[in-house]
C-alpha positions as CSV (number, residue, x, y, z in Angstrom):
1,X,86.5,22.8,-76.4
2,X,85.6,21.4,-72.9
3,X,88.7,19.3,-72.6
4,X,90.9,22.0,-73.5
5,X,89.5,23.9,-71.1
6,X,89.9,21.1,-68.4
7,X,93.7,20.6,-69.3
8,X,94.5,23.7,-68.9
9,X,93.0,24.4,-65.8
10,X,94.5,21.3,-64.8
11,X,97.9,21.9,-66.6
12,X,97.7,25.1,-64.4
13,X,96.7,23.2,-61.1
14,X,99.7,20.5,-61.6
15,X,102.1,23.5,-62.1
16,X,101.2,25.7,-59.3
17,X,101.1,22.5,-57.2
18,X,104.7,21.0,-58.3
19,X,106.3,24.3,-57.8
20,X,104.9,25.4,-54.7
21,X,106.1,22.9,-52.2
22,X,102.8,21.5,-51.4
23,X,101.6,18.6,-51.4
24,X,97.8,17.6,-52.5
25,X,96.0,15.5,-49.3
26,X,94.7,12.1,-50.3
27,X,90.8,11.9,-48.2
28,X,87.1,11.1,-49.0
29,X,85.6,12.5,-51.4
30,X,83.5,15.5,-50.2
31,X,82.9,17.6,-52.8
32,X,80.5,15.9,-55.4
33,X,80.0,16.9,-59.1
34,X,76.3,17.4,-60.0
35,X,75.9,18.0,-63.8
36,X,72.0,18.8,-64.2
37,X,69.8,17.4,-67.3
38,X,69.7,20.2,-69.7
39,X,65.6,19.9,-69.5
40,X,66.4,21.8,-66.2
41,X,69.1,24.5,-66.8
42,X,67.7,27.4,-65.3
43,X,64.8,25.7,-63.0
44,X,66.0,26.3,-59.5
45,X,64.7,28.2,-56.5
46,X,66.9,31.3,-57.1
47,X,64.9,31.6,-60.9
48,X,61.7,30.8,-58.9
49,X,61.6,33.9,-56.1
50,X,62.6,37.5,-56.3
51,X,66.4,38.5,-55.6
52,X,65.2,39.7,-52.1
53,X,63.5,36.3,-51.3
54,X,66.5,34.6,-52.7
55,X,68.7,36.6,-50.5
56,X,66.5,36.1,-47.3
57,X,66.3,32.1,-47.8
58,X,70.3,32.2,-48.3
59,X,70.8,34.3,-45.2
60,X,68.9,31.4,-43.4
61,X,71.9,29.0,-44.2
62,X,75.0,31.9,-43.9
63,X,74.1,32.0,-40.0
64,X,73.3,28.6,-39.3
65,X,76.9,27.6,-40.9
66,X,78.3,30.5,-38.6
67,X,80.3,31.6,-41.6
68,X,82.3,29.0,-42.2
69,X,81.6,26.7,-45.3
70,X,80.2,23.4,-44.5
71,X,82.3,21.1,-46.8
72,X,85.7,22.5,-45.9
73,X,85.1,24.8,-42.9
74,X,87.0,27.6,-44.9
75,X,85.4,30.6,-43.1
76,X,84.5,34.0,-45.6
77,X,82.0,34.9,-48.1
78,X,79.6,32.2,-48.5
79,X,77.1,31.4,-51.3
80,X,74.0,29.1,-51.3
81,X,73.5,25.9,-53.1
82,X,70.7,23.9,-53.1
83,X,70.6,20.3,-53.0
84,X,68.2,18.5,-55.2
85,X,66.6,15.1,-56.0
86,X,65.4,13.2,-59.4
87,X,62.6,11.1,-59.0
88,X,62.3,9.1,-62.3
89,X,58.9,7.8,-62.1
90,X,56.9,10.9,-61.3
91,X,59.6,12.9,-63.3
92,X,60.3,15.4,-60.3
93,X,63.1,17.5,-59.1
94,X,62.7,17.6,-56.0
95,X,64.2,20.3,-53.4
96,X,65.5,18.4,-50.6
97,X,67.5,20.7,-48.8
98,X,70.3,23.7,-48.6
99,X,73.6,24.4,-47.7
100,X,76.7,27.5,-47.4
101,X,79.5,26.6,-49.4
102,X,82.8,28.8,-50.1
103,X,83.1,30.0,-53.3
104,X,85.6,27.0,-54.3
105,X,83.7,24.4,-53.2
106,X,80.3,25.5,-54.9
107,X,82.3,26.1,-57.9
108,X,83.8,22.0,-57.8
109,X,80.4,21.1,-57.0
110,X,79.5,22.9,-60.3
111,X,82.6,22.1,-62.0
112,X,80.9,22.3,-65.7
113,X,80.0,25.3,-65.2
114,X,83.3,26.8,-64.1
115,X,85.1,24.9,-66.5
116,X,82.7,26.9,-69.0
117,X,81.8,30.3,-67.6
118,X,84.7,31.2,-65.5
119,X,87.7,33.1,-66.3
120,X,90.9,31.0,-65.8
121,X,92.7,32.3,-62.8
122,X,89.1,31.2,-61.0
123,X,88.7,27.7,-62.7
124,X,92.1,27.0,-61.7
125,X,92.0,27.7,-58.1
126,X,88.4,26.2,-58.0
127,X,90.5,23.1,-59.6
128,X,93.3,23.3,-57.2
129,X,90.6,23.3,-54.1
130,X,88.8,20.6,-55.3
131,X,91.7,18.4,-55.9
132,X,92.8,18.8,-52.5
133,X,89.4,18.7,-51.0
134,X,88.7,15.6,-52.5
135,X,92.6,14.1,-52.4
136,X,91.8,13.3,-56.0
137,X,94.5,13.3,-58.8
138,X,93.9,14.4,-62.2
139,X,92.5,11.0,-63.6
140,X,90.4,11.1,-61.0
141,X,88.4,14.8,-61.8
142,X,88.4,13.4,-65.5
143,X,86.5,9.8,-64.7
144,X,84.0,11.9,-62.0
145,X,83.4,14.1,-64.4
146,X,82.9,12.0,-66.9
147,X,80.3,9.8,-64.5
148,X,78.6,13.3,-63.8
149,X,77.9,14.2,-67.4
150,X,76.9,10.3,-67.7
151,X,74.2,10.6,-65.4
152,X,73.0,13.9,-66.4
153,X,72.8,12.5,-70.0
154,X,70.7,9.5,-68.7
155,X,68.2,12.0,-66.7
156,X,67.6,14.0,-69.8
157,X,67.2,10.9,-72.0
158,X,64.4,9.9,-70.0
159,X,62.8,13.1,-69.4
160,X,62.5,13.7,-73.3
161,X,61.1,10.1,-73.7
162,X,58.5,11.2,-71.3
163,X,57.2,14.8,-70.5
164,X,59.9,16.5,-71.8
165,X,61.4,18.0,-68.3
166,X,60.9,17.6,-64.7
167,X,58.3,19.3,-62.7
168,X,60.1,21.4,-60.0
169,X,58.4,20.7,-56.2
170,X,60.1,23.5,-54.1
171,X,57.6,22.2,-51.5
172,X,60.2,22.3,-48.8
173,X,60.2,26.3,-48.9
174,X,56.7,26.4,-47.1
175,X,58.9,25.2,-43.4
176,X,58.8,27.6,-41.0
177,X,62.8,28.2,-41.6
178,X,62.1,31.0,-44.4
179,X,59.0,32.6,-43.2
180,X,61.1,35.4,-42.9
181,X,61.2,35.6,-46.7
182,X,58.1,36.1,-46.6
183,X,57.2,33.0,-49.9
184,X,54.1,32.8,-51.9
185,X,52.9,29.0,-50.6
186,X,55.4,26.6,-52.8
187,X,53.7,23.6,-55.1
188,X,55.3,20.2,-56.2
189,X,55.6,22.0,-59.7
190,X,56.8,26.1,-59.8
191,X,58.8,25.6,-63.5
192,X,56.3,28.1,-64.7
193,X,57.4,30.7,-61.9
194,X,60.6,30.7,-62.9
195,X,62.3,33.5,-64.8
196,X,66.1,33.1,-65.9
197,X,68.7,33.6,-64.0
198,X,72.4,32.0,-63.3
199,X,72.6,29.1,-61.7
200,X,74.1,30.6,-59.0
């Protein structure tokens, strides 16, 4: 099912690109796939604060971007992503930092999820962007994501040989940067603060 879903938001992709006159831009790489360990769907700062606190911390990043998304400078509607570490030996997931991304570029970034929860029209212009973005061809989306789902695999492997998840240190919270939000005092583990949400 995922592969059909890939090809034909890529099928769609090659199409719009061959018939439109454009051409896709070869560059670096600058939009990175991060597949999460399924021990930590769900365990993020947005499931960890109310949707008032989330929207304060978010507003933090929206002005210091200046509107404009800080991958491809695309200026609009912005959303937040947060940026995250694995630490294998203590078995943490650690917050390391945030950042306002367009709506195309946080979708490439979470390509697994697009290619799974959004409607087609959006998957394949979040495709198309992150193509270009990236100057990637088609072989190259499906060996990144294949390395993305390869490492997410490994986390989780580990993880369930050990205790069973990651414990979630939103530590970096407590900076001065959000006391607007007004945040309870953060701790290297809040998984049992957190109530489902989306990922984002």
């Amino acid at each position: 099912m995922i592969n059909i879903l890939i090809y034909g938001a890529i099928a769609y992709v090659i199409y719009k690109v061959l018939f439109s006159g454009k051409r896709i831009s070869f560059g670096n790489e600058k939009i990175k796939l991060e597949f999460i360990p399924s021990t930590q769907y769900f365990l993020n700062v947005r499931s960890a604060v109310s949707v008032e606190e989330w929207e304060t911390i978010a507003k933090v990043h929206y002005r210091r971007a200046k509107g404009h998304c800080e991958i491809c400078s695309k200026k609009g509607r912005l959303e937040c992503h947060e940026l995250w570490s694995f630490d294998t030996s203590s078995f943490t997931q650690k917050l390391t930092g945030m950042v306002a991304l367009c709506h195309e570029c946080h979708g490439g970034i979470h390509y697994g999820h697009t290619i799974h929860s959004k409607d087609r029209a959006d998957a394949a212009r979040i495709t198309k962007h992150l193509l270009k973005v990236n100057g990637w061809d088609v072989d190259q989306l499906k060996d990144k994501m294949s390395d993305a789902q390869e490492e997410a695999g490994r986390l989780t492997r580990l993880a369930k040989k050990g205790p069973g998840g990651y414990k979630l240190d939103l530590t970096l919270l407590n900076q001065r940067t959000y006391k607007d939000a007004k945040l309870r005092k953060m701790t290297t583990d809040e998984r049992s603060k957190c109530v489902r949400k989306e990922a984002y």
